[in-house]
C-alpha positions in Angstrom: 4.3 -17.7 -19.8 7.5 -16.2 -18.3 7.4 -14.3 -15.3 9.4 -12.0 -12.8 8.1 -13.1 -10.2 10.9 -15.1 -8.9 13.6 -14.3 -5.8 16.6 -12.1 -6.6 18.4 -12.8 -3.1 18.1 -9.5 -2.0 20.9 -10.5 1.5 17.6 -9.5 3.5 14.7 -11.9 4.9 11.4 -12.2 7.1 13.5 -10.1 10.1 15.0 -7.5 8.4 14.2 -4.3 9.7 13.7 -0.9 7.9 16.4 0.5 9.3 18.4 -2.8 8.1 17.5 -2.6 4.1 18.5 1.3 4.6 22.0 0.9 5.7 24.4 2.4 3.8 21.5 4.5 1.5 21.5 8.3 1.8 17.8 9.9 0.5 18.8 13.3 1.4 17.1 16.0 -0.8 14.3 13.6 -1.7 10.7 13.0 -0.9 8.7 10.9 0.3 4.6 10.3 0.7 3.5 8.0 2.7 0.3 7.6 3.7 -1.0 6.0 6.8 2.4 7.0 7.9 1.8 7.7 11.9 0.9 4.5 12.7 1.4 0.6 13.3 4.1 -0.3 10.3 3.6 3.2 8.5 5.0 5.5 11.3 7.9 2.8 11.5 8.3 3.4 7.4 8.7 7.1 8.3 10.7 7.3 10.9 13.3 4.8 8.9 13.0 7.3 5.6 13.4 10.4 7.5 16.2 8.6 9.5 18.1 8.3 6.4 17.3 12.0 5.3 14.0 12.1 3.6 11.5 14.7 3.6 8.8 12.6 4.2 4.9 14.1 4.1 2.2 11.9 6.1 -0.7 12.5 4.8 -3.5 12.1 7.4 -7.4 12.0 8.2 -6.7 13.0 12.1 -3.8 15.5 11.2 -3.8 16.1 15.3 -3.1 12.5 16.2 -0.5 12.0 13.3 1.2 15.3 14.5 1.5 13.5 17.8 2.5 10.1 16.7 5.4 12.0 14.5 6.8 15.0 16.9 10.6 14.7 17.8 10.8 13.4 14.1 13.0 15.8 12.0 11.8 16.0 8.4 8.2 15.5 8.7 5.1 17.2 7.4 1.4 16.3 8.3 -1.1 16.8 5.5 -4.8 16.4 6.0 -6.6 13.5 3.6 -9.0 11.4 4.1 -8.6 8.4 1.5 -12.9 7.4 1.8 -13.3 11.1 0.2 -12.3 11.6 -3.1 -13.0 15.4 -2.5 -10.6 15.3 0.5 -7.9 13.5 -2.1 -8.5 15.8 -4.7 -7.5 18.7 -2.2 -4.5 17.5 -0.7 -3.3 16.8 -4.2 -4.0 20.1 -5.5 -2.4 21.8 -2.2 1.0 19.5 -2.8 1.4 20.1 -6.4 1.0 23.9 -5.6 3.7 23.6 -3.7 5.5 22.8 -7.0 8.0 19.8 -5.3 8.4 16.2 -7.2 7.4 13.2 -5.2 10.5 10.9 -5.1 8.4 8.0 -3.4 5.2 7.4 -2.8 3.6 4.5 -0.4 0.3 3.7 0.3 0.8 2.4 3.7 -3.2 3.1 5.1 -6.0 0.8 4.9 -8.8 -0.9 6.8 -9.2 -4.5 7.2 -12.0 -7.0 7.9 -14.7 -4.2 8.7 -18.2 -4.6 9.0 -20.3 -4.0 6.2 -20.3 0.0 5.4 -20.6 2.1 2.6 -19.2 5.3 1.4 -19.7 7.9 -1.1 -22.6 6.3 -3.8 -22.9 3.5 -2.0 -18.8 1.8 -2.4 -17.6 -0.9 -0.3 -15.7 0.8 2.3 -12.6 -1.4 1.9 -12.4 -1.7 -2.0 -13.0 2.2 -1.7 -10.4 3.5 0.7 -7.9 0.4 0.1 -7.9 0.9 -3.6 -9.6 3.7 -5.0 -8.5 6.2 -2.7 -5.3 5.1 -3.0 -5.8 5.2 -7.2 -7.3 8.6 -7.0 -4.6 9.7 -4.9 -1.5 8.9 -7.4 -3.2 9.6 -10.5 -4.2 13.6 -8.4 0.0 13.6 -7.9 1.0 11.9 -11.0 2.2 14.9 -12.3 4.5 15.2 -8.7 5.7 11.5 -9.3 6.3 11.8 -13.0 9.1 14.6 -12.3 10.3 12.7 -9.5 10.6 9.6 -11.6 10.8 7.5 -8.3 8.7 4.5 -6.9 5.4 3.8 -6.1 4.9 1.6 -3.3 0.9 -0.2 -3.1 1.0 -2.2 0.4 -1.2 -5.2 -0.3 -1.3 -8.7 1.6 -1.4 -12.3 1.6 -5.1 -11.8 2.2 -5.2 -11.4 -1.6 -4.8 -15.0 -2.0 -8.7 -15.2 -0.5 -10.7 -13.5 -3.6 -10.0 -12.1 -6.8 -11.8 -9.0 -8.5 -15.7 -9.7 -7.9 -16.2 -8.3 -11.7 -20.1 -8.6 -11.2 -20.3 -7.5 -8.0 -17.3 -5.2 -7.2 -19.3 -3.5 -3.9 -20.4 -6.5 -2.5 -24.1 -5.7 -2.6 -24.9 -9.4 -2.5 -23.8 -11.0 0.5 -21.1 -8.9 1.9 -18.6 -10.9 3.8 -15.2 -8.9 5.5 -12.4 -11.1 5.1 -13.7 -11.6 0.9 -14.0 -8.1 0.6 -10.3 -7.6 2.0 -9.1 -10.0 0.3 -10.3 -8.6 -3.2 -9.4 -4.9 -1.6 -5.4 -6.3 -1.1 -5.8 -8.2 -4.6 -6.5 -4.7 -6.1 -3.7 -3.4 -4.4 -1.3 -5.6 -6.5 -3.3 -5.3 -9.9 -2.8 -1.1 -9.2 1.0 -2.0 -9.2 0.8 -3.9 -12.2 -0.7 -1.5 -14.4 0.7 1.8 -12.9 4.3 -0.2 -13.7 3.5 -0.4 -17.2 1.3 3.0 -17.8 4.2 4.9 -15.7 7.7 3.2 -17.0 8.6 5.6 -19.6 8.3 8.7 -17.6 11.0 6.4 -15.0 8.5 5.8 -12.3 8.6 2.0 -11.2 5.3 0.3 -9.2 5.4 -2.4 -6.8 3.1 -4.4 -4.0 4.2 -6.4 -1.4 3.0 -8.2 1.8 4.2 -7.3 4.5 4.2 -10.0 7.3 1.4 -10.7 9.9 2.2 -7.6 12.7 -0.3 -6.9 15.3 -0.7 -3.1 15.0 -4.4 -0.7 15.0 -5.3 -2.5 11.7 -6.9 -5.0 13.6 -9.3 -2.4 15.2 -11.9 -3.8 14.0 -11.3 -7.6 14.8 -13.2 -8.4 18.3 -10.5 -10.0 20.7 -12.7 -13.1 20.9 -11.7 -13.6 17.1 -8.0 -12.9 17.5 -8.3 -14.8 20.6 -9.8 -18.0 18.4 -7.1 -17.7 15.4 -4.3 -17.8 17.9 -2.8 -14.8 17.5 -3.4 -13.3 21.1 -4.2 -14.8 24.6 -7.1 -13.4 27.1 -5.3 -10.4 28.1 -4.5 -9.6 24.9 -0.8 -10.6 24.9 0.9 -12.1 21.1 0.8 -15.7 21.0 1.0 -16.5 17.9 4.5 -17.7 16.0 5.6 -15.9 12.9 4.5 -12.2 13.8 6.9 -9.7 13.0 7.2 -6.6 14.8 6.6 -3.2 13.3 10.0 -2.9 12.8 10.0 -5.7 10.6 6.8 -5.3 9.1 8.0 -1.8 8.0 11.2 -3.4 5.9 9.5 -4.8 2.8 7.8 -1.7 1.8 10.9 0.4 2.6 13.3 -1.9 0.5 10.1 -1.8 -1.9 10.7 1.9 -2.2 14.6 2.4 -1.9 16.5 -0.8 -3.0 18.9 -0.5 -5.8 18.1 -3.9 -6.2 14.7 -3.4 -7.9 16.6 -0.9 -9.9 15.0 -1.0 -13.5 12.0 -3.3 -12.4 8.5 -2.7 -11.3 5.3 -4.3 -11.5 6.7 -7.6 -9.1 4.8 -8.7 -5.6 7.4 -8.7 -3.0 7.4 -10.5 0.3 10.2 -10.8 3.1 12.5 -7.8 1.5 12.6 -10.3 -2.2 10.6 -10.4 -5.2 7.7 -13.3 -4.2 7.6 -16.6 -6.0 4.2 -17.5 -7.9 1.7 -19.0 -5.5 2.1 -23.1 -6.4 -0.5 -24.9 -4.4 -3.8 -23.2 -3.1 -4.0 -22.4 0.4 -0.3 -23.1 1.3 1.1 -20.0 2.5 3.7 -17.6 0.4 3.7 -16.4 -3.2 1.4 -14.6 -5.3 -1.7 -15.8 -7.1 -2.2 -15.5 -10.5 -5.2 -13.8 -10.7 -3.5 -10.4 -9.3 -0.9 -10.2 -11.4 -2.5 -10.8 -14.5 -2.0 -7.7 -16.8 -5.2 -7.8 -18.3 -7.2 -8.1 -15.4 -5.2 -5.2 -14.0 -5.6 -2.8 -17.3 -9.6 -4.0 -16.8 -9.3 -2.8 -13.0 -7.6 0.8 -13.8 -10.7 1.4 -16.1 -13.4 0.5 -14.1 -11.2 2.5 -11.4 -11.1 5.6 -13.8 -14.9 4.7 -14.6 -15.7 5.1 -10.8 -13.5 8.1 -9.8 -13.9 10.4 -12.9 -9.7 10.3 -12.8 -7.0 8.9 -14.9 -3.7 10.3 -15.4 -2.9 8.6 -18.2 -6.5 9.0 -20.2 -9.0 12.0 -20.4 -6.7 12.9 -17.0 -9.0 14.0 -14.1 -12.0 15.7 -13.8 -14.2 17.5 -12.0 
């Protein structure tokens, strides 16, 4: 089977900073979502946009904090959304599209990682729910935004997806919940979303990608006890980066930036990218780089968008959403 998943030499690399993949790009007079964008490698993926003349809209669920985290940045909007709440989606989306502006680029930057077991609305996984569904809710709420902007959408994934595939018996984890399996399938979702969205959203213009984005320290960890991070190497006692191979924020903003500007990618979508390229196919299991198979599999991402559309009552590109 052929593929596209395969390097393109973008002229960028593991080091690459936002600011770096954005020289010489003007995005005056366009917009940008980005969610999760006041903090860690979000805020960094704001200030770049808005550096190079974005409007960029952050939506947030502490609009306080993210006000604080983004004052003395011109061109920047705080909306209030919490991604756990489909209500709270449903009404930012219906307060931006009565604003009547199209949505240039959208990036779904937020997330939680390796939390303990908790459950939301009827009983969802927390990190399958606010990961991916909130996230899915969320664009298919705006699609009609997006579809006049006929720009990119930008699903922030990992390498964690490499750890588990779609649990298609037990999507929630109700047997044997374990943190780093259910953000693994969370971040494997993340890509399928790409997938599918590429292909459902291609002939209004709108092109869909997922990407990795390096191994940064930033508050995603929040939930990791420093004993742990201590144990995998990644920090010392007093908290201080240890590890090799970290990028800074800086860096771990540029993938998803180029993701989301780069006339590179111009006229594809639906690619895993990693290190500001398109990602070669994952080769041998456990090695590190690459993309597995099992989240870029079309059919396996048209299966996720319904049982996604199943669970949220919304799909833009079906019965469209409802109550």
């Amino acid at each position: 089977m052929t593929t596209s998943q395969h390097k393109i030499g973008s002229g960028f690399g593991a080091w690459s900073t936002a600011r770096d993949v954005l020289r010489g790009i003007d995005l005056s007079g366009r917009l940008a979502v980005v969610t999760g964008g006041y903090s860690g490698i979000g805020l960094e993926t704001t200030r770049a946009l808005a550096g190079a003349g974005a409007r960029v809209v952050v939506p947030s669920r502490r609009p306080k904090l993210a006000e604080e985290a983004v004052a003395g940045i011109d061109g920047v909007e705080v909306g209030e959304l919490d991604l756990a709440d489909l209500g709270s989606v449903r009404g930012f989306a219906e307060g931006f599209l009565a604003s009547g502006r199209d949505i240039d680029i959208l990036i779904g930057s937020a997330g939680i990682m390796a939390c303990p077991e908790t459950r939301i609305g009827p009983g969802w996984e927390a990190q399958f729910a606010t990961n991916h569904l909130g996230h899915y809710t969320l664009v298919n709420r705006l699609w009609p935004a997006i579809a006049r902007g006929g720009g990119r959408v930008v699903s922030v994934s990992s390498a964690a997806h490499r750890r588990s595939g779609i649990r298609w018996d037990d999507v929630h984890f109700t047997r044997g919940y374990d943190k780093w399996d259910a953000y693994g399938q969370a971040k494997t979702a993340n890509v399928l979303f790409a997938v599918r969205l590429d292909e459902l959203g291609r002939d209004a213009g709108v092109r869909a990608f997922s990407l990795h984005p390096g191994s940064i320290l930033t508050p995603l960890q929040r939930h990791l006890p420093k004993a742990e991070m201590v144990e995998a190497g990644w920090i010392d006692e007093e908290g201080n980066l240890t590890a090799t191979g970290f990028k800074t924020t800086e860096q771990g903003a540029a993938t998803q930036v180029w993701a989301a500007t780069s006339p590179r990618l111009d006229g594809m979508g639906g690619v895993y990218l990693e290190d500001c390229d398109v990602a070669e196919p994952a080769v041998v299991e456990g090695e590190p780089g690459g993309v597995q198979a099992h989240a870029t599999d079309p059919e396996q991402a048209a299966r996720l968008w319904e049982l996604s559309a199943e669970l949220t009552g919304v799909d833009a590109f079906g019965a469209g959403p409802r109550p």
